[in-house]
N, C-alpha and C positions, 0 to 999 in steps of 0.2 A: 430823260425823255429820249429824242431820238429819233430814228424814223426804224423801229424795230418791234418784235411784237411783247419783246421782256424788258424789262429795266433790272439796274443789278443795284448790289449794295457794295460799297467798298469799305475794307477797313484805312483809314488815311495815315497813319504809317507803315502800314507792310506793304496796299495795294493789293493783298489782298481779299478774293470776293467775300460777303457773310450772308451766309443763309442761300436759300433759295431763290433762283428769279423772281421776279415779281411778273407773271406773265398774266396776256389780255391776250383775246384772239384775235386782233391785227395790230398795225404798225400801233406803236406811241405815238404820242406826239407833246405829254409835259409831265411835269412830275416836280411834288412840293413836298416837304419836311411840315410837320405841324409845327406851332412856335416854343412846343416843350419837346421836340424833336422823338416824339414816342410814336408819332403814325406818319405815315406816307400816301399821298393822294397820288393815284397816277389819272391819265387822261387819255382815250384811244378811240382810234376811227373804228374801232366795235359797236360806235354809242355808247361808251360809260367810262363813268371815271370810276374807281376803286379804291378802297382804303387797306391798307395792309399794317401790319403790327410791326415796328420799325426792327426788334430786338428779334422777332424772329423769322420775318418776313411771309410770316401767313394774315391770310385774305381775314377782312374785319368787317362782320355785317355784310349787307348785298350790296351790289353794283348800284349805282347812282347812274340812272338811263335817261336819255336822252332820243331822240328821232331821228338822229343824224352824228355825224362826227363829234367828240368833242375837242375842243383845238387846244385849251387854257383851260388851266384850274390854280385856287388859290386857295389860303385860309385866314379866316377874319384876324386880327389880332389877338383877341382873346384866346383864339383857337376853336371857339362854340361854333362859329358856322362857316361849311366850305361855300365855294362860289365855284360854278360850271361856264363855262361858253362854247357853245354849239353851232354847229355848220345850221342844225333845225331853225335858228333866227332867234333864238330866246339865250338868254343868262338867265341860270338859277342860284338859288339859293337854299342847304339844305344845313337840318341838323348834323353836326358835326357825330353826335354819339348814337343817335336814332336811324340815321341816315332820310327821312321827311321832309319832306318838301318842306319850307319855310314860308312860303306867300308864292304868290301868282308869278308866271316867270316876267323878268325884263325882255318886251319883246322888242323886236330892230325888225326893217326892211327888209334884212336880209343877213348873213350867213355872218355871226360872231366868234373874232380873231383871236382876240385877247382882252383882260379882263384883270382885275386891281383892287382889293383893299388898300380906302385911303388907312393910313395909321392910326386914327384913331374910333377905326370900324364902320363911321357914321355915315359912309359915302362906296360909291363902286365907280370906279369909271373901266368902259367898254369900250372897244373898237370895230368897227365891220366892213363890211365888204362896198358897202354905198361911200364910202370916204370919209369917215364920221365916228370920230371920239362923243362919248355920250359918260357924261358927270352923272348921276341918281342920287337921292336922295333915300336912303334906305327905309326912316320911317312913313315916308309917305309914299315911299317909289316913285317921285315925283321927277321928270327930269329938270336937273339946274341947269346944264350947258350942253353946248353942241361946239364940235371944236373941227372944222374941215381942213380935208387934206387933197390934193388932188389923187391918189391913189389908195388904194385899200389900207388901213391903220394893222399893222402885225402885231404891236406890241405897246402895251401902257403902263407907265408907271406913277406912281406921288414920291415927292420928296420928302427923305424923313420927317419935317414940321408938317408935310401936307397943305405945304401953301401953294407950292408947283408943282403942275401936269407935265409928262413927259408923256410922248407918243410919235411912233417911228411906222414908216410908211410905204410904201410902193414906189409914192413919187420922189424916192431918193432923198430922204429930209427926215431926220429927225426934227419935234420943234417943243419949245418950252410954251408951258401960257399958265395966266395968273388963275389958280382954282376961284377964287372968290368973283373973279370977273368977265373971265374967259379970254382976256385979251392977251395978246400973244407978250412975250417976257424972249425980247434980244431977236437975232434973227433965225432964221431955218440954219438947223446944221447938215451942210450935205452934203449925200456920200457918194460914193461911183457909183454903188447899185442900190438894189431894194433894201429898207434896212428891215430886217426882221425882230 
């Protein structure tokens, strides 16, 4: 990702580049390996995220659009379905090989930061602009938790078992909490500035 309008590929022992840019018409801003490392999602303040063919770095299917920025992109475990977050206030969900929407979007308050497959596909946790990590429930879209931060949530993660949330904030703190419960796990870890 980046704050550029191409992403590149590298070979990792020579360093160097393979294939073509991966370019969008404006900045980046994320970019994920699928989990059998054959497709590359990027993410850009153009509205869309894109998929590209990792071995030769040309463009796979259409643009995955959005109404606004999109800030974070992920892919499910299986690798079946990506997941989008958008400045528009919605997380999507789409066919990994169709590129489809998958169900109605996760909508928020307001403008979505970042965004997470738990491990073992069943869940999504989101961050946004209101100060608010958000748990889902994928088969019912139902929300489980709401997890507050005093500043905008940048980034989320689950730990490999997927029993703990991870999410980093504006207000200087990263902080752990229990998925099952929502209740915080140890105290804020914090940093000198925003953590992204």
């Amino acid at each position: 990702g980046g704050w550029d309008s191409a992403a590149r590929l590298w070979d990792a022992a020579t360093g160097d580049p393979r294939g073509e840019p991966l370019r969008h018409e404006d900045w980046l801003r994320a970019a994920a390996f699928s989990p059998d490392g054959k497709t590359i999602l990027t993410a850009s303040l153009d509205n869309t995220a894109r998929l590209w063919h990792a071995a030769t770095t040309d463009p796979r299917g259409t643009p995955l659009r959005h109404d606004d920025w999109v800030h974070a992109v992920a892919f499910s475990p299986d690798g079946k379905t990506i997941l989008t977050a958008s400045m528009d206030k919605t997380a999507r969900l789409w066919d990994a090989v169709t590129g489809e929407s998958r169900r109605e979007p996760l909508s928020h308050e307001d403008r979505v930061l970042a965004a997470a497959f738990s491990p073992d596909g069943q869940t999504v946790l989101t961050g946004d602009a209101t100060r608010t990590a958000y748990l889902w429930d994928l088969k019912s879209s139902n929300l489980r938790l709401s997890l507050r931060h005093e500043g905008q949530v940048h980034a989320v993660a689950f730990s490999p078992n997927g029993h703990t949330l991870l999410t980093a904030s504006g207000d200087k703190t990263a902080r752990l909490w229990d998925a099952a419960t929502g209740e915080p796990r140890g105290v804020p870890l914090h940093h000198e500035g925003v953590v992204f």
